[in-house]
C-alpha positions, 0 to 999 in steps of 0.5 A: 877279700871281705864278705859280700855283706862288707863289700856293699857297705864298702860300695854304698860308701862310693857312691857318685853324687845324686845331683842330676840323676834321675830317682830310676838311677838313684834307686833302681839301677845304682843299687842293682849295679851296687849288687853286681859290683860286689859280685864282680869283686868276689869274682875276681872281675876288672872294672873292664871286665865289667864293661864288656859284660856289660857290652855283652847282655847289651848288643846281644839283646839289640841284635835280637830286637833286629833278627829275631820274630817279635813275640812277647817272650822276646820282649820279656828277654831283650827287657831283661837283658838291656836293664841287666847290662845298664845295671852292669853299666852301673857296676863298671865305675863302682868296681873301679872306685871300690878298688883303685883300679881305674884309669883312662883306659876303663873310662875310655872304653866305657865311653866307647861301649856307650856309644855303640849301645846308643847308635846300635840300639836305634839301628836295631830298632830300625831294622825292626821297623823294616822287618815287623814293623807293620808300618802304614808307611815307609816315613816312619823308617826316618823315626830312628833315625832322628831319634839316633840324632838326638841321642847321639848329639845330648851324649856328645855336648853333655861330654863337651860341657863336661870337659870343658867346664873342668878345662876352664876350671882347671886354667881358672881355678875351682870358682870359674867352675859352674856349680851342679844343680842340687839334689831335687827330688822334682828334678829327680822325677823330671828326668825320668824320661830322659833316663835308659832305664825307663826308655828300655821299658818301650822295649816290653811292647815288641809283641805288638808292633803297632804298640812298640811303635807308638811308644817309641815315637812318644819317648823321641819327641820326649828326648828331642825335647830335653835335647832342646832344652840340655843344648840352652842350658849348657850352651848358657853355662859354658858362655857364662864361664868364658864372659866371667 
């Protein structure tokens, strides 16, 4: 087992393509996962492992949101904790590349473990709503709720498009494959609202109700938009492939 020194060189050589990811992933959450994944090696950790850590830090801090009096240093934890476990998201697959070690299996539980923090995170936040919210009506408690339908619907087409792109491909040959958008340091920027890291920002205002709110609201008109715009896109490229 090298060095953890190696080991990060080893990992930066394993990296996913930039294309498509936002500059918070690219130069915030990847690099914490890098760290992280060389720990879980030296550890003896699996990638699933990893996963589950990652689950861990993720629905605790969630539950705190739902359960916990909101105060300023709750903020500080449930923040710390969700940016800790999206980094732990990172680290899973980079393990996994480094040693060889993944499988259907690993990305199957990834998977899961994704969209459970995609539903519950919106539960908990509606559960917040109901208990501290201070709401100036009960209206607002449908916030979360289309909130979670938007999340949960870009999550399951941009997996659709995924899969049946490689389908198509794959029956085809590689040229019916639609090609990835290059590495833009504008689109890079452009995705920023749409990435986790950023939305687990809203979560630093817990000690102000009214605050949390409003930001809330703001970043789910901001992921209904990129919904509407994620669905013509791939909507566009999918028929694309089947009139070629």
């Amino acid at each position: 087992m090298g060095s953890t020194g190696t080991v990060l060189r080893e990992l930066r050589g394993a990296q996913k393509s930039a294309k498509g990811v936002s500059l918070y992933s690219r130069y915030v959450n990847r690099p914490a996962g890098r760290v992280l994944a060389a720990g879980a090696y030296r550890a003896g950790m699996t990638p699933n492992q990893v996963t589950l850590t990652s689950a861990l830090f993720t629905f605790g801090a969630l539950a705190a949101v739902a359960l916990v009096e909101p105060s300023w240093t709750l903020a500080v934890l449930v923040y710390a904790a969700l940016v800790i476990g999206f980094a732990f998201d990172s680290a899973d697959g980079q393990l996994a590349r480094l040693t060889g070690r993944g499988g259907p299996d690993g990305e199957w539980l990834d998977h899961v473990v994704d969209c459970g923090k995609m539903v519950l995170v919106h539960t908990a936040v509606l559960i917040f709503f109901y208990r501290f919210g201070e709401l100036p009506s009960y209206a607002w408690l449908l916030l979360p709720l289309g909130f979670q339908l938007a999340a949960v619907v870009t999550f399951c087409a941009g997996l659709l498009r995924e899969q049946l792109g490689k389908a198509a491909a794959s029956a085809r040959g590689p040229s019916w494959a639609v090609p990835a958008a290059p590495a833009s340091p504008v689109r890079a920027v452009a995705l920023l609202p749409a990435d986790y890291g950023i939305f687990c920002l809203v979560f630093l205002l817990l000690g102000a109700p009214g605050a949390f709110r409003a930001g809330y609201a703001v970043l789910a008109a901001v992921h209904t938009l990129f919904l509407a715009a994620f669905l013509a896109k791939w909507f566009r490229e999918l028929k694309a492939l089947r009139a070629g």
